[in-house]
N, C-alpha and C positions, 0 to 999 in steps of 0.2 A: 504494500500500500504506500503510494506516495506522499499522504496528504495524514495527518492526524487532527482532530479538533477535540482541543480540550474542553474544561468543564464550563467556562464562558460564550463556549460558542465558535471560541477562535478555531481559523485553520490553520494550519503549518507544516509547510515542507518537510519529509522527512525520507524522501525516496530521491534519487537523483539519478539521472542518466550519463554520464562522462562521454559518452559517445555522440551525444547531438546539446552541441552548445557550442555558442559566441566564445572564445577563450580569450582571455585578457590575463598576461602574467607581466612579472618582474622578478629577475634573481640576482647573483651572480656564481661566480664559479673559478674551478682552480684549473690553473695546466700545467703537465709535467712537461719537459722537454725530453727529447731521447737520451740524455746523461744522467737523468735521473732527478737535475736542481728542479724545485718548482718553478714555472713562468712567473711567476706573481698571482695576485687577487685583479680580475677583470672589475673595471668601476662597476659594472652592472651588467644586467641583459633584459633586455624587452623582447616580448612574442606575443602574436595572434593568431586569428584562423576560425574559421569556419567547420565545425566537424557536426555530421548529421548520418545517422545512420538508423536501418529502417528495417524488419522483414516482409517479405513477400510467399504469404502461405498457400499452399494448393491442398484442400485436406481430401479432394479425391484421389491427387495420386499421392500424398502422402510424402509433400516434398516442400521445402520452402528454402525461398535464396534470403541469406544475411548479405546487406548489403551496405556498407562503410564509406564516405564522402569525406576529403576533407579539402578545402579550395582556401586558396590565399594562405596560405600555413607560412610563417616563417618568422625568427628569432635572430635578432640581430644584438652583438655583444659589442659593448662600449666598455673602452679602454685599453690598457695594455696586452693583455693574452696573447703570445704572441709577439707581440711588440710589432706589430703587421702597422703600417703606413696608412693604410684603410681601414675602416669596421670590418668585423668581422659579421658575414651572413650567409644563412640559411633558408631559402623561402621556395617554395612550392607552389605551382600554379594549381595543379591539382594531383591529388592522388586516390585511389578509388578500389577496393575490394569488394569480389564479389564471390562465395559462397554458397555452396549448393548442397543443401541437410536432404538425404533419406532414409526415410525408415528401415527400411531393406535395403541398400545397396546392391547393387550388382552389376556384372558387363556382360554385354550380348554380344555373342560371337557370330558370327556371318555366315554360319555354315547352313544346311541343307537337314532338317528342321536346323533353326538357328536354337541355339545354347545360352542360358542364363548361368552363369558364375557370381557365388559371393564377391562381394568386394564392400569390407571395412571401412575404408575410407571416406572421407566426402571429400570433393570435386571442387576446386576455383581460380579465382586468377586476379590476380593483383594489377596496378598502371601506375604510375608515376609519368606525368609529364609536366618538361618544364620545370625543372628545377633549378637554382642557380647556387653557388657553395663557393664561398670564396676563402681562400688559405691564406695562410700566412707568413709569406717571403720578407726577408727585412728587406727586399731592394727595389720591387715595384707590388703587381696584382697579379695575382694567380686564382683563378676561377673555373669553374667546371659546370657547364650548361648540360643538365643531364636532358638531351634532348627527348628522350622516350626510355623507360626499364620497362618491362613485363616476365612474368611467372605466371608460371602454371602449378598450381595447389595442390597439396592435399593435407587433409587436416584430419587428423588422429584424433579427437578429443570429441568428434561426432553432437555435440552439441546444437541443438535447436535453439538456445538460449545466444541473445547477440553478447559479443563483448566475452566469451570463452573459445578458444579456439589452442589449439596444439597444430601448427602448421606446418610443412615445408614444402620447398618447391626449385626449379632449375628453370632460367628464361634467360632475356637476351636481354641487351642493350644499347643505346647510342649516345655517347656524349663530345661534346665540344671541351677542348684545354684549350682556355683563355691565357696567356700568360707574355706580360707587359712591364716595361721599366719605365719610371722614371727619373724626370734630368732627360735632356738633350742628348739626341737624336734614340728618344725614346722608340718604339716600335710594338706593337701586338700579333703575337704570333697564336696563329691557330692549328692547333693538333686534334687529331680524330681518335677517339676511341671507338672501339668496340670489341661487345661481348656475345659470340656467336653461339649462344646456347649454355654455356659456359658460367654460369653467374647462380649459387647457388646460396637459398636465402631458408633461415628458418627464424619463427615466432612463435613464441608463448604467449597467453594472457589470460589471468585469473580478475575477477572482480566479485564483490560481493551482490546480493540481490538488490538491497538498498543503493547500490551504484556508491558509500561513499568511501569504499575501499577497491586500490585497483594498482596487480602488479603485471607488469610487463617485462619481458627481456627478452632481446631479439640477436640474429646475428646476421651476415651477407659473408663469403669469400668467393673468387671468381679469379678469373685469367682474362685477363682483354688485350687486343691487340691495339698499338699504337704506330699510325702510320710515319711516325718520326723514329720510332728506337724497339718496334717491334714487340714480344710477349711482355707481361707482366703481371703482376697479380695485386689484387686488393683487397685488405678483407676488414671489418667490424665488427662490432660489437655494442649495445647495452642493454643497460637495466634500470626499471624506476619503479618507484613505490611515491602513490597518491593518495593521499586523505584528505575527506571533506571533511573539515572542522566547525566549520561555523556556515551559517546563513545569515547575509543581510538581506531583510526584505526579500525572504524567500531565494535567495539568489545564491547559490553556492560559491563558498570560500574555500581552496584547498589547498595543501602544503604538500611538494614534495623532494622530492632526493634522486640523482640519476646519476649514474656513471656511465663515462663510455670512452671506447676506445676504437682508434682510426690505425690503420696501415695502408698508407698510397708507394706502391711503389715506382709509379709513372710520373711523378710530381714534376714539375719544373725544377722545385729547389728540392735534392734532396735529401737534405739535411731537414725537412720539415717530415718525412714520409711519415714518422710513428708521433701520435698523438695519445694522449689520456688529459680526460678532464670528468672534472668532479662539478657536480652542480646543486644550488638549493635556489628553492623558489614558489611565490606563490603567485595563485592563479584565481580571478574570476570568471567563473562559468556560465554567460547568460541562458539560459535554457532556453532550444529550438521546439525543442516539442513539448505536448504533454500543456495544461491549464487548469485555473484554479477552479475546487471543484466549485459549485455556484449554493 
């Protein structure tokens, strides 16, 4: 139940959704260099974004797609981290999962009567377009326009319910290396990535029914080709823990904690390839769906 009303009559929020809300954070965060010294304490970091997510049930065949939006996403970090020339950013035009629960699973074989086989799993596929991720070189800008990622799913955890999922998957990719000096006779050079099938991604995510507990930890490694210096490999990592603590005006408050870790080994500056940072921060949630009861 969302809503409780105590003995005055009042209503009050008490369910929340983390999956469809206006996001409004502030934090900041730590970064280690590859030596092991800290970077320092970034002044801070600001993020927004649009996330809405929805099911779509069929109860004759006994099938229903979870499906995940998040458009305009991105967290831009102010100050030193880094000690990068530029801000450092992350933002995402859109990104999109989509999920496919049955009851029964199974795969049909083509044959002559055709053949029903179990099959465990459920079926999806992930998008990312349009992303932009800028590093940080002490000498100019280094950027990565992920023009297009996609994956093919499958999700172990069989769940009906949105926002539970045990996934993994292998897809492909294309992105753009931005990478710019300056000072005179500056120049921007652009490198081609790609990942021909090759890019293998997996996600966990538990959250509570009340929505206001919610953990996640994800990972990607892959081999992409770069049309300048040829193979190479990239991989990640993290993990976050979110709590809603408070409500203003029905509006959810939540804290949370993330770690993560990057290896680029196609970078411009290679001395930037291995990353860890440590994050805290909180966030308001305005709520896309769902209203008060009347």
């Amino acid at each position: 139940m969302a809503w409780e009303i105590d003995g005055e009559g009042r209503t009050f929020r008490v369910g929340f959704d983390p999956g469809s809300r206006w996001l409004l954070g502030a934090g900041w965060a730590l970064g280690m260099s590859p030596d092991g010294d800290w970077a320092g304490v970034a002044a801070g970091q600001v993020e927004t974004g649009l996330l809405l997510r929805h099911v779509l049930v069929d109860l004759e065949e006994e099938t229903a797609w979870k499906l995940y939006h998040e458009v305009l996403r991105g967290r831009l970090w102010l100050g030193d981290l880094g000690a990068a020339p530029v801000p450092r950013l992350d933002a995402t035009l859109y990104r999109g999962a989509y999920l496919r629960w049955q009851r029964d699973g199974f795969i049909t074989l083509p044959t002559s009567p055709p053949r029903r086989l179990q099959f465990p799993l459920n079926i999806g596929l992930d998008v990312v377009v349009g992303r932009f991720e800028t590093t940080a070189p002490a000498t100019g800008l280094a950027a990565r326009l992920e023009l297009l990622r996609a994956h093919f799913l499958l999700d172990a955890w069989r769940s009906q319910v949105p926002g539970l999922y045990a996934q993994f998957g292998l897809g492909l990719g294309y992105d753009l290396w931005l990478d710019g000096r300056f000072g005179a006779g500056g120049e921007l050079g652009v490198e081609h990535l790609v990942s021909p099938g090759s890019d293998f991604t997996a996600a966990v995510r538990w959250e509570t029914v009340d929505g206001r507990h919610v953990v996640e930890a994800a990972g990607d490694c892959g081999a992409w080709w770069s049309d300048r210096r040829g193979w190479g490999v990239r991989a990640g990592a993290s993990a976050t823990y979110e709590v809603i603590w408070l409500a203003i005006n029905d509006q959810p408050l939540s804290a949370y904690v993330e770690a993560a870790y990057r290896y680029e080994q196609l970078l411009p500056d290679p001395s930037t390839e291995h990353e860890l940072r440590a994050t805290l921060g909180l966030r308001l949630g305005i709520p896309l769906t769902g209203r008060e009861p009347e």
